[in-house]
PADOKOL-695581 format. One line per 2 residues: number of its first residue (from 1); their letters; for each residue x, y, z of N, C-alpha, C. Coordinates in steps of 0.001 Angstrom, whole numbers, plus 500000, padded with zeros to 6 digits. Atoms other than C-alpha are relative to their C-alpha. Last residue first. Layout:
residues N
NUM = a = X:Y:Z:X:Y:Z:X:Y:Z ~ ...
end
This chain:
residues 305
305 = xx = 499191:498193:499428:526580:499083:498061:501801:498446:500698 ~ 498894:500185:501196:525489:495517:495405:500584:501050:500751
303 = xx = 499145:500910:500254:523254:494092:498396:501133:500227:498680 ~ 500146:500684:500828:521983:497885:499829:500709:498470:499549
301 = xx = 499422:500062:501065:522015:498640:502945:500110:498740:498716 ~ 499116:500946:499461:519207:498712:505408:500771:499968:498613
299 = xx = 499974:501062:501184:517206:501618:504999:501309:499030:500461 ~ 500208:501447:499651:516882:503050:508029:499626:499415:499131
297 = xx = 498380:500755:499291:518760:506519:507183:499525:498583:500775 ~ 499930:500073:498408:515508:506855:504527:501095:499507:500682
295 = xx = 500094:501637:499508:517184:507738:501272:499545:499987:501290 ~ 499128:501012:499372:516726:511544:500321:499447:498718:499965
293 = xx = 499027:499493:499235:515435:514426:498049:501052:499374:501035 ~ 499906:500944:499415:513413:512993:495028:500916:500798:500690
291 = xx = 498636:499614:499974:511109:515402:493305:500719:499259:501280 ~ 499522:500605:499052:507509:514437:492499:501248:500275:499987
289 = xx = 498380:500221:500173:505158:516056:490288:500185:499648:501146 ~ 499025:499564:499277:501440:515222:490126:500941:500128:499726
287 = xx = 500855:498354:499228:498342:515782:487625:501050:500020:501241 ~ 499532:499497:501428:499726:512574:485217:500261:501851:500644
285 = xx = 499446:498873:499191:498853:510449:488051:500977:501275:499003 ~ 500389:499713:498639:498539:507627:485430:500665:500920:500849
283 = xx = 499778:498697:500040:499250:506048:481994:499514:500592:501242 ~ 500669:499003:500288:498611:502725:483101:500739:501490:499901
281 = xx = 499234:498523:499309:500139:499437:483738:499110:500985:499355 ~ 500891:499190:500977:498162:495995:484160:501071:501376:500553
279 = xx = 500245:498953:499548:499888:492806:485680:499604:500773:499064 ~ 500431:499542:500988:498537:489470:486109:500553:501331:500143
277 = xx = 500692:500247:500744:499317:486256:488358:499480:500889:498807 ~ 501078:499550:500690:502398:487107:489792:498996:499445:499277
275 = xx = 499806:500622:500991:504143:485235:492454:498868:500102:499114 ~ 501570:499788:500849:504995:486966:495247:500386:499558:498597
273 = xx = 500521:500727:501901:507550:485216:497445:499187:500718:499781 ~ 501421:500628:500375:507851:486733:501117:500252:499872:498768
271 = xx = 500444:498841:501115:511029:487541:503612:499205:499282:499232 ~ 501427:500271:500667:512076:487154:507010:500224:500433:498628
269 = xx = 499931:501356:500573:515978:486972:507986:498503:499269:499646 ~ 501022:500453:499613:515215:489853:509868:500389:498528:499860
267 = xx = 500669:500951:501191:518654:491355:508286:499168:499242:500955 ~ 501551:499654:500590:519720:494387:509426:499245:499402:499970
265 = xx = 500597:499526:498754:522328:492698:512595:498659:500940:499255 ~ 499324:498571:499697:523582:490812:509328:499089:500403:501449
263 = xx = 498537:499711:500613:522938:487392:507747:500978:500838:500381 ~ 499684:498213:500259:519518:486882:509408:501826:499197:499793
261 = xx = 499165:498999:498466:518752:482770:509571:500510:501207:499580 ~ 498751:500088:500248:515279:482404:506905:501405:500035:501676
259 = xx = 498796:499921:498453:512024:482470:507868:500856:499243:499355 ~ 498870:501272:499307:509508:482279:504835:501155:500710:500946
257 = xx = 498836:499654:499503:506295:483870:503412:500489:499335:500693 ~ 499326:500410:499036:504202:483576:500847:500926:500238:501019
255 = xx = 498751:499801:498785:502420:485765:498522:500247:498848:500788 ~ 500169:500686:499030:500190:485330:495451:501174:500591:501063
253 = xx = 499542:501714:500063:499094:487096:492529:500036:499591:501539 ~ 500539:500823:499415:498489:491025:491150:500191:498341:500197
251 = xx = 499718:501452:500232:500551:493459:489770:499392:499470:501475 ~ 500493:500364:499348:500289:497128:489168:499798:498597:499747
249 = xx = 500106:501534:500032:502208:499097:487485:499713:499173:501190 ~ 499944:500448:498854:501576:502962:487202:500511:498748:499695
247 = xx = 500083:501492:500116:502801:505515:485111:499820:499195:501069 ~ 501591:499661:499951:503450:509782:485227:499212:498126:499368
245 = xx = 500149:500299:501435:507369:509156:483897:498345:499976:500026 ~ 499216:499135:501053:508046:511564:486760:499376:499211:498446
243 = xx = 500135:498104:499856:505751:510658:489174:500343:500097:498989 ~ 498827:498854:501009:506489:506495:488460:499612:501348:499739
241 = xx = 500070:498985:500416:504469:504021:491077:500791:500946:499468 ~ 498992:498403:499982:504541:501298:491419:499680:500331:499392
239 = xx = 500038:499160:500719:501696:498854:492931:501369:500842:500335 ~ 499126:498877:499604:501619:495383:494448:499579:501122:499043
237 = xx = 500331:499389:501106:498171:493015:495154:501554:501410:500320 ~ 499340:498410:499561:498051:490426:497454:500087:500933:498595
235 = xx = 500158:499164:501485:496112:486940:497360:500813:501212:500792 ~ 498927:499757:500928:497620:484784:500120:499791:501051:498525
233 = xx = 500473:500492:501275:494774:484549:502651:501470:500650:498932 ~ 501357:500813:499122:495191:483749:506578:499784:500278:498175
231 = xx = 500292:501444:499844:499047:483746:505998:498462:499772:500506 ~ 499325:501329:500655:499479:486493:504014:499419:498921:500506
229 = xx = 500917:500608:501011:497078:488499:506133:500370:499232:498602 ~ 501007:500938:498939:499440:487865:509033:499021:500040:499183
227 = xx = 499382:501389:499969:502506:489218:506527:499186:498952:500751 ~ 500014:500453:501503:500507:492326:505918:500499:498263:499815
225 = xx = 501157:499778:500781:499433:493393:509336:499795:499182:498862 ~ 500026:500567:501237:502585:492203:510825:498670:499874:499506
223 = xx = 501590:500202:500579:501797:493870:514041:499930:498818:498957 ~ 500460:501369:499633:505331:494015:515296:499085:499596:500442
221 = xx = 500652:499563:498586:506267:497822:514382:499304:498770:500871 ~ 500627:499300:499824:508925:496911:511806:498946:500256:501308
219 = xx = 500506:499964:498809:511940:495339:511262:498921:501180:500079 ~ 499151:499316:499232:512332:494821:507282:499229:500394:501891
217 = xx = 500677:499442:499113:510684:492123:505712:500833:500609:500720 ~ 499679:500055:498421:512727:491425:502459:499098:500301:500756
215 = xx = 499862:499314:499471:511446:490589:498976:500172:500056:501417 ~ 499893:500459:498800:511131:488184:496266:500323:501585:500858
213 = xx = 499170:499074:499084:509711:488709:493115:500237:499619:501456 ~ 500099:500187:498629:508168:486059:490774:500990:500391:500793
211 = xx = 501687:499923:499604:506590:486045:487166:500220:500273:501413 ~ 501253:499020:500878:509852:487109:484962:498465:499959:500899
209 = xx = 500813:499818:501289:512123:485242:487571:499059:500714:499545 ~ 499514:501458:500231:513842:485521:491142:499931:499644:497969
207 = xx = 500597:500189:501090:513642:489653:490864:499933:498143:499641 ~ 499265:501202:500462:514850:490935:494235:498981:498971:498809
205 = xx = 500330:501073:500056:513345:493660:495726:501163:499098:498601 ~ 500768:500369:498787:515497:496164:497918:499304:498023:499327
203 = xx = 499792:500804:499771:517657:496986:494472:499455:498872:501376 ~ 500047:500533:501300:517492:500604:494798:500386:498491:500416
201 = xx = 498752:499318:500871:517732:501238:498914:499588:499012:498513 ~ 498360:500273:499848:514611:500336:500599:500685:500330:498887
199 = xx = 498793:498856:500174:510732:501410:501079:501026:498868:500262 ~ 498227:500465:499682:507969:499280:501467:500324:500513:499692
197 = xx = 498785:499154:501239:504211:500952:501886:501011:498805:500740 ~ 499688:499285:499275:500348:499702:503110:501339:500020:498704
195 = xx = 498867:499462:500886:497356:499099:502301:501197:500140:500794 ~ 498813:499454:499537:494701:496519:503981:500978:500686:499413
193 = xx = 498452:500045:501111:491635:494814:503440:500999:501005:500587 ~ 499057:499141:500143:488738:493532:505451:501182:499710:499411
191 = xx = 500249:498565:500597:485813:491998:504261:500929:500762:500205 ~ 501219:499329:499906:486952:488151:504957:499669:501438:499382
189 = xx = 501254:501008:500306:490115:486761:503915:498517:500136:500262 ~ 500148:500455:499263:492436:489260:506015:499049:498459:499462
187 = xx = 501021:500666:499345:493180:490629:502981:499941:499267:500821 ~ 499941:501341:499402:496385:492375:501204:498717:500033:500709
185 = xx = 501190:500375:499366:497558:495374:499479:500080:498709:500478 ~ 500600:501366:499413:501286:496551:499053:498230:499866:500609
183 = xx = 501436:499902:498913:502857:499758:497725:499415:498496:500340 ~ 501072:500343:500589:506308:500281:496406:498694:499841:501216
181 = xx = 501448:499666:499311:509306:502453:497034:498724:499367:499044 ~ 499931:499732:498142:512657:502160:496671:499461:499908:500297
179 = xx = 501288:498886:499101:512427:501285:492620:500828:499916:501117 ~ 499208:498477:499516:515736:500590:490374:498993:499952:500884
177 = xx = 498292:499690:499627:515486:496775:489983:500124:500850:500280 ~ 499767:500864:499177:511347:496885:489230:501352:500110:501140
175 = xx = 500511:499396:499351:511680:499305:486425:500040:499945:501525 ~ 498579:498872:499885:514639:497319:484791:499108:500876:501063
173 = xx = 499144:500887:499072:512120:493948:485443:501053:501543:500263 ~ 500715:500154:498261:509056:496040:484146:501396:499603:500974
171 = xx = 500687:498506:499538:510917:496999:480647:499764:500043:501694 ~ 499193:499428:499470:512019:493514:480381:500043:501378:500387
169 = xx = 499381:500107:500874:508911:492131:480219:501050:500495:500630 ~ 499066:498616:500340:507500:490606:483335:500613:500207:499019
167 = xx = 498631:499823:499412:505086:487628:483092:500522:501566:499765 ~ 499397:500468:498931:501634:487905:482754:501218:499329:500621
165 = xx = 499340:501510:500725:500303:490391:480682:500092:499323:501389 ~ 499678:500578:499183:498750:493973:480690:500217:498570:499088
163 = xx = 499472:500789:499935:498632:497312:479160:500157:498917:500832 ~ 499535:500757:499039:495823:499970:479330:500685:498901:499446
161 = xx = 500627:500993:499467:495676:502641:476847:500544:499166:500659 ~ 499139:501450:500242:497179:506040:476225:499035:498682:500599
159 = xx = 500543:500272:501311:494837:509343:476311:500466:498722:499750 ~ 499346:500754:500280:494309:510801:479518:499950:498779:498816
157 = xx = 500821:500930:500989:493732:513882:479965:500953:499247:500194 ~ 498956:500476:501511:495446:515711:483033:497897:499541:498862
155 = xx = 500859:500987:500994:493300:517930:485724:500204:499683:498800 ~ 501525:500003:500328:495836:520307:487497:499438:498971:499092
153 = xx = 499487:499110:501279:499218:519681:489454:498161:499844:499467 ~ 501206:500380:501186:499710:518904:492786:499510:501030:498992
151 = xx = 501231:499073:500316:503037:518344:494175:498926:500310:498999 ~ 501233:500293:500789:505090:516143:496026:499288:501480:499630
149 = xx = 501279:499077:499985:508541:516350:497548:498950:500006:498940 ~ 500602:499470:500998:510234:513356:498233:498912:501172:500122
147 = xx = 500818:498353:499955:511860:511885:501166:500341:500625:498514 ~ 499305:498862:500864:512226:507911:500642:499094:501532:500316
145 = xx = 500833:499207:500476:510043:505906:503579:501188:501052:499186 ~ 499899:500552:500968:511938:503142:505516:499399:500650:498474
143 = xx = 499243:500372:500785:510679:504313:508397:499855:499198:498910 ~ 499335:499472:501178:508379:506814:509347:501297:499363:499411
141 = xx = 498665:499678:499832:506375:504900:511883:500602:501034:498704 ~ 499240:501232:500607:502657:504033:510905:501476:500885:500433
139 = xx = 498699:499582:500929:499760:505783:512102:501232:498931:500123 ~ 498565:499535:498877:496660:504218:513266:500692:500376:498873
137 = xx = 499169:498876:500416:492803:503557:511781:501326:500375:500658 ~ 499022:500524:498864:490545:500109:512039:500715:501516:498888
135 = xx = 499785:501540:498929:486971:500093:510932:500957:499534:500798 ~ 498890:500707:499423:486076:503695:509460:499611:498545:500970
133 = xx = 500102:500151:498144:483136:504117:507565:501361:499573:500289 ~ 499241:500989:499742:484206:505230:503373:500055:500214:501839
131 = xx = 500180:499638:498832:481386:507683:502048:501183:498532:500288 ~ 499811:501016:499397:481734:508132:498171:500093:499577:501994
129 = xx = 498844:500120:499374:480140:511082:496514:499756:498267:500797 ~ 499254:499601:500476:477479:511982:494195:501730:499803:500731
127 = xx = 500124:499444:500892:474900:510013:495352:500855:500663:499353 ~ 501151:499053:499131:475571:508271:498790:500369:501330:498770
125 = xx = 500350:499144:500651:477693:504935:497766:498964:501060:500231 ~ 501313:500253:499786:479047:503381:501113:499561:501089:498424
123 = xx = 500251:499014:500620:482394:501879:501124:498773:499751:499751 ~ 501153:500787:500646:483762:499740:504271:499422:501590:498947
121 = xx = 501087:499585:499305:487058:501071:506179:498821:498835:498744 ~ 500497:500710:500084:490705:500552:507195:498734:499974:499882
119 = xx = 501207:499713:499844:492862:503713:507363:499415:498340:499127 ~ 501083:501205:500929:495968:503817:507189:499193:500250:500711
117 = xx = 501308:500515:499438:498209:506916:508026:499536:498999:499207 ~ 501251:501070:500707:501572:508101:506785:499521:499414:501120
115 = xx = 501470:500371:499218:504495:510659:507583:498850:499043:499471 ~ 499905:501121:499712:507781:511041:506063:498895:499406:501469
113 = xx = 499987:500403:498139:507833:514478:506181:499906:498451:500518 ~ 498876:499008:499902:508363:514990:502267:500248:499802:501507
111 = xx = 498932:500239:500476:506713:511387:501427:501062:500843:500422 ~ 499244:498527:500230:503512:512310:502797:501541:500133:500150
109 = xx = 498829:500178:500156:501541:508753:502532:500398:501691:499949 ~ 499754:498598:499761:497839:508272:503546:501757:500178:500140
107 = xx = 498362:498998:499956:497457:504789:502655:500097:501319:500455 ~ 499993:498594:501096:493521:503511:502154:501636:500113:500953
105 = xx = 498755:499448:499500:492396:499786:502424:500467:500657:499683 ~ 498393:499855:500426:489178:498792:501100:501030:500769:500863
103 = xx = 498867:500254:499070:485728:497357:501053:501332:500397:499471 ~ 500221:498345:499382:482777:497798:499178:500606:500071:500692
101 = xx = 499252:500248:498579:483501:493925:497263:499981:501517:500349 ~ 500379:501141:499180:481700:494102:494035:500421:499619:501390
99 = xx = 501206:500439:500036:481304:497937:493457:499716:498353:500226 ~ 501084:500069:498449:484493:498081:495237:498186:500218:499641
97 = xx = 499985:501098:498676:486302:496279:492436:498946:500639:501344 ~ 500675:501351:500125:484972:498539:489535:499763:499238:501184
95 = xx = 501364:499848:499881:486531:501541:490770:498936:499085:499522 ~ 500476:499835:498585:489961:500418:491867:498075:499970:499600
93 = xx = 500869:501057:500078:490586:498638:488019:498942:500345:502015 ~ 499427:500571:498790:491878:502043:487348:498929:498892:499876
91 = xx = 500407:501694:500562:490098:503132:483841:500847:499187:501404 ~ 501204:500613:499710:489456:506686:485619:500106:498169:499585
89 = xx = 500389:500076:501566:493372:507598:485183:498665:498991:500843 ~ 499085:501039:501046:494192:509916:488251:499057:499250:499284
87 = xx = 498891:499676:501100:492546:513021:488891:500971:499388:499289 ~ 498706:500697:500077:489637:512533:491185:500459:500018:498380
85 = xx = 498814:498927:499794:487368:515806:491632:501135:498956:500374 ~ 500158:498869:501121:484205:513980:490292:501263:500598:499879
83 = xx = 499404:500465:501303:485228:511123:492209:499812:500816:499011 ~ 501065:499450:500889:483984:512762:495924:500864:499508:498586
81 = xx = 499457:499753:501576:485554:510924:498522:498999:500268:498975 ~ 500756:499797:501574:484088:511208:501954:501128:500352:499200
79 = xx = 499078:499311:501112:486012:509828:505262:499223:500130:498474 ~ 500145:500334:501214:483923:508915:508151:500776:500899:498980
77 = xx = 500624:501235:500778:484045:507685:511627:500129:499843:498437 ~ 498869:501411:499412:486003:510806:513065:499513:498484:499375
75 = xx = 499851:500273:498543:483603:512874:511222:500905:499374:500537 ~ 501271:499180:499613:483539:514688:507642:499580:499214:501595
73 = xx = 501058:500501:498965:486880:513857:506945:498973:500625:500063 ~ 500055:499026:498826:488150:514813:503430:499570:498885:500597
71 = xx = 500422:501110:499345:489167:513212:499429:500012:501155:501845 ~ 500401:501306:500585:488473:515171:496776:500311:499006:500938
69 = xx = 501574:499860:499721:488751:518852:498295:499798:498398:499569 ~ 499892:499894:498572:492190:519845:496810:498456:499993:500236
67 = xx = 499431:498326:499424:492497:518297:493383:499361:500000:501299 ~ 500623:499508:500305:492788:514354:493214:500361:501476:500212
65 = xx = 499350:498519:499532:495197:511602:493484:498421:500912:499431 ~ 501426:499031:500409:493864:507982:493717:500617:501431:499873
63 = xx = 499713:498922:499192:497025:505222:493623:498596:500913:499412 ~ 500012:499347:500916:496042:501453:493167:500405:501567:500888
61 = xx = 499373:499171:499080:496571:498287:495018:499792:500901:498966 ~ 499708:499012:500517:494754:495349:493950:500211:501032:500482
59 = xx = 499981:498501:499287:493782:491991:495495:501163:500819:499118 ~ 498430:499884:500402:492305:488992:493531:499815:501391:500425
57 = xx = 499440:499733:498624:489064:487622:495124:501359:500380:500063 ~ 499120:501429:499679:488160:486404:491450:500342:499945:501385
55 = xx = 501061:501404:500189:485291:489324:491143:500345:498741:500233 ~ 500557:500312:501329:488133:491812:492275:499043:498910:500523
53 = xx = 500178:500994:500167:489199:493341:495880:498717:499689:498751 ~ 501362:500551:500643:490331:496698:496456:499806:498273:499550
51 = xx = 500685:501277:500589:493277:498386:497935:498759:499944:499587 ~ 501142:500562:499845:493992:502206:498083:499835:498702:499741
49 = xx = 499480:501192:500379:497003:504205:497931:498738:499405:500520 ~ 500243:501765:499348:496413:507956:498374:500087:499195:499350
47 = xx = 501097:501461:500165:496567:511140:496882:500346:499093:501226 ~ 500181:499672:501712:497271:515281:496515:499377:498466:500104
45 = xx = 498874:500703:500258:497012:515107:500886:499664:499864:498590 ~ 499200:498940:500819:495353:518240:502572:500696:498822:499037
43 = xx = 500731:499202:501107:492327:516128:503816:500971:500953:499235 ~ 500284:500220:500732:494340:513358:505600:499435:500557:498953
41 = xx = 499261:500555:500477:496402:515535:507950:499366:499410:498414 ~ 499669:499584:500493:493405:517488:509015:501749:499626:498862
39 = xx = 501286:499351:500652:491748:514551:509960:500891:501064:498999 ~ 499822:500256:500796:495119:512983:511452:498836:500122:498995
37 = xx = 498824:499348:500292:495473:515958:514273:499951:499198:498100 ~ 500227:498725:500977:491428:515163:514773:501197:500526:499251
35 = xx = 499504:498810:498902:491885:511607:515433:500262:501574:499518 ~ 498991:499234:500689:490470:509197:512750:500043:501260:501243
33 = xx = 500283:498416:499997:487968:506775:514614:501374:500278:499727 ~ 501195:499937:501425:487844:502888:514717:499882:501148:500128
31 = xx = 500944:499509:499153:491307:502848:517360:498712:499850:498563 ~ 501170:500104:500807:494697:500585:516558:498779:500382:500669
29 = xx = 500435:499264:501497:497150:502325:518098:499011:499322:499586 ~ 500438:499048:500023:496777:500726:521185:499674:500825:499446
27 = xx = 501597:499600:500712:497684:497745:519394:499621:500813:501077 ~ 500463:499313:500874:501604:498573:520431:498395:500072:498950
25 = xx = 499675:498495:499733:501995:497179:523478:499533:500976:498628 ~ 500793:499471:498840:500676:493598:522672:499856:501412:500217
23 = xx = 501552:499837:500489:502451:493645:519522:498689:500507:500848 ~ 500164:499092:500846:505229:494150:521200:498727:500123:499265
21 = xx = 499682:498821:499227:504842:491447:523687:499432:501482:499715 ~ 501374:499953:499895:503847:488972:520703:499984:501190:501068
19 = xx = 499811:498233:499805:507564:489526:518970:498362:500842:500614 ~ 499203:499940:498804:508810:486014:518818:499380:501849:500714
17 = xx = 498987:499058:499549:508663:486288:515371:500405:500695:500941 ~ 498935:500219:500381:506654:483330:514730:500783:500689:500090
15 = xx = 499822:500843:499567:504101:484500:517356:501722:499485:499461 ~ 499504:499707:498587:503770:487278:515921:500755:499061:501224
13 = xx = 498642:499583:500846:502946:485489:512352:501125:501264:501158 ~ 498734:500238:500341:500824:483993:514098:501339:500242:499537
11 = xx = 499714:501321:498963:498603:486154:515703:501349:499075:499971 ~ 499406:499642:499449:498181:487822:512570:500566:499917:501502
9 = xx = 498925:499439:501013:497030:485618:510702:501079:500636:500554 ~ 498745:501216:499708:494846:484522:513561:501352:500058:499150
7 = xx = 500698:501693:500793:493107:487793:513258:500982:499174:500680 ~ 498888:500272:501355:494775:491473:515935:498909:498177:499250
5 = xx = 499582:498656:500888:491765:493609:517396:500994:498809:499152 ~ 500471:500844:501085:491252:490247:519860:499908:500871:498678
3 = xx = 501683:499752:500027:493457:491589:522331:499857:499653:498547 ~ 499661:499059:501248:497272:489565:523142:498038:500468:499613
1 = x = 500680:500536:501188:496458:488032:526504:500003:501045:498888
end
């Protein structure tokens, strides 16, 4: 019997891919406590990727970076963030949303080692700092993950204002076409939320029209975290991210997802619709550099290589 750790969301979407076994085997990883190796892991890291959930129930993905000390463990249960000593652009829509919804999904990404943690928790305000309880915590494979080296830089200003709309201009669509690497939130439909990462060769997502991206599911650890809270609630929330041009974009709307027949021995032959409802970009992360060093060798090749 598959354990009750995974929703019906996810359930199914195991189910549909044949791949409940696996799943089985692999929620061991999922534990409510941060293990001491990924304690010290999480407290050295410049940022994180964070969901959040708006006043509409619309999900948002944002990046936090801070100087060293701004985000730590202080037990296996609990992760404090202190916002005094965060460094990307305060007008994020993150810090609003978890004053109505105290809930969110955190990333732990280290691009150069191709390492990353999630972390699933509930946020507790406790005077000058943020207290985030753990609820569900494992590590994540290293594929599909561009190697980049990161580094942190000191306390920007930030002076440009927020942009948003709701289709893609062309600006976003050229942005879009080149990435490798974006971020993904999502909801179980209740209090919990979820971050996590895609990676693939330039060209990965696929641009149908100005409001609605399509994208592959590449083989992964056969949980389907994200694709099982697709199907129990469809809001999702993407974010890219641009180091160099120090910018975010962040887009919010819907997801679906569909079974296709695979084309290739890469090809899942899964993959999900999002279909934007709003996005907002920002001057942002202004306080890191980023330097790009390889393609993950499980990227599945590109459709124009």
């Amino acid at each position: 019997m598959i354990p009750s750790t995974y929703h019906n969301g996810e359930l199914e979407m195991q189910q549909k891919a044949g791949e409940q076994i696996a799943a089985y085997h692999n929620s061991r990883m999922l534990v409510s406590f941060i293990t001491h190796g990924a304690a010290n892991y999480i407290g050295k890291q410049p940022f994180f990727l964070a969901s959040s959930q708006d006043g509409q129930g619309r999900i948002w993905t944002s990046v936090i970076s801070g100087q060293e000390g701004f985000i730590s463990v202080i037990d296996e249960e609990t992760i404090q963030l202190i916002p005094e000593l965060v460094h990307s652009n305060p007008a994020d829509v993150f810090w609003q949303n978890i004053k109505l919804h105290p809930f969110t999904g955190m990333l732990f990404i280290e691009p150069a080692t191709r390492r990353r943690y999630r972390v699933n928790g509930q946020i507790t305000a406790d005077k000058d700092r943020l207290l985030i309880s753990v609820q569900q915590a494992y590590a994540n494979c290293p594929k599909y993950i561009q190697r980049r080296s990161v580094i942190r830089g000191k306390k920007p200003v930030y002076q440009n204002g927020i942009t948003t709309g709701r289709v893609l201009t062309d600006e976003w669509i050229s942005w879009i076409k080149a990435a490798d690497t974006f971020f993904v939130g999502s909801s179980n439909g209740g209090q919990a939320l979820d971050a996590s990462h895609r990676g693939g060769n330039p060209g990965f997502v696929d641009i149908l029209n100005p409001s609605t991206l399509r994208i592959p599911d590449y083989q992964g650890n056969s949980m389907y975290n994200t694709l099982g809270n697709f199907l129990s609630y469809p809001q999702a929330g993407l974010l890219f991210v641009d180091f160099q041009a120090h910018q975010t974009l962040q887009l919010t709307g819907k997801a679906s997802v569909t079974q296709e027949i695979p084309t290739s021995h890469e090809d899942t032959g899964r993959y999900w619709t999002f279909t934007i409802d709003e996005w907002v970009s920002l001057e942002n992360v202004t306080d890191i550099a980023s330097t790009f060093i390889d393609y993950s060798p499980f990227n599945p090749s590109s459709k124009d290589e």
